[in-house]
N, C-alpha and C positions, 0 to 999 in steps of 0.2 A: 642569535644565541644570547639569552639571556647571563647576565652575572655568573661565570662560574669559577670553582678552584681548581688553578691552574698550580705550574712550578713554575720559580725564576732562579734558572740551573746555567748559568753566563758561561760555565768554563765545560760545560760535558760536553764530550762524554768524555772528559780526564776522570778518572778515577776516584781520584779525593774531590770532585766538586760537590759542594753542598748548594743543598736545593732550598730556596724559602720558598712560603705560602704567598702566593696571586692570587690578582682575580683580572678576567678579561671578560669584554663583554663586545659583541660586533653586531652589525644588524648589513648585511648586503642581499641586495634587491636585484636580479637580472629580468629582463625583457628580452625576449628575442623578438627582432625585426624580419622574421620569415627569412630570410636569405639561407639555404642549405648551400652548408659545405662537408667537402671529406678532405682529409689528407691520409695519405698512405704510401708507406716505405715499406713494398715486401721482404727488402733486405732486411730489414730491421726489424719484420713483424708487429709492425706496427699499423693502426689504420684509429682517427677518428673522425668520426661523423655526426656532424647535429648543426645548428642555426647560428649567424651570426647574433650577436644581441648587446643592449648597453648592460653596463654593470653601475651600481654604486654602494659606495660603503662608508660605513661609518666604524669607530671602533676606540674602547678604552681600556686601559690598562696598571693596573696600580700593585705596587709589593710595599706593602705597610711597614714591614719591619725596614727598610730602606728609606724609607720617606717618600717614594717615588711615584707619580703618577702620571697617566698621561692621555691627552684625549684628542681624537681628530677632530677635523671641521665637521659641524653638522651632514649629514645623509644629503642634501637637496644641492650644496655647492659640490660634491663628489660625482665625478665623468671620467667613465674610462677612454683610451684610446683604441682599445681591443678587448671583446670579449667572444665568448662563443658557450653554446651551452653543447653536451649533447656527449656521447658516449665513447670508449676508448676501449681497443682492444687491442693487448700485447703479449709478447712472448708463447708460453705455448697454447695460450687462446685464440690466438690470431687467427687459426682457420676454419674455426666456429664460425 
């Protein structure tokens, strides 16, 4: 995702929080590694299914009127521990 205008609303959803103008920008990349998996809780109607895979990301953040900016380590030092891509179904979709 490119640069875009975001809120930085720190206390909502109270009521009187006031919101200033951001901007955020993230860039993440997944691979899947072929590995299929599912999980699925029919108690809880739930079920997803798709590939195990790495992730990485990168990502910045700034609210100008605050001073504040902030930026992660480049994209290529970023390693997930766990990622998975792939499809989710819940609630009264579940037995689609």
């Amino acid at each position: 995702m490119r640069t875009d205008a975001v809120v930085d609303q720190p206390r909502w959803p109270a009521l009187d929080s006031i919101g200033k103008p951001a901007r955020m920008r993230f860039k993440v990349v997944w691979k899947s590694i072929g590995e299929a998996v599912k999980y699925e809780d029919a108690a809880k109607h739930f079920r997803f299914t798709g590939f195990r895979a790495t992730c990485q990301m990168e990502a910045e953040v700034a609210v100008p009127s605050k001073g504040f900016s902030w930026k992660s380590d480049p994209l290529d030092t970023s390693k997930s521990d766990f990622a998975i891509i792939g499809e989710e179904v819940n609630g009264r979709y579940y037995d689609v």
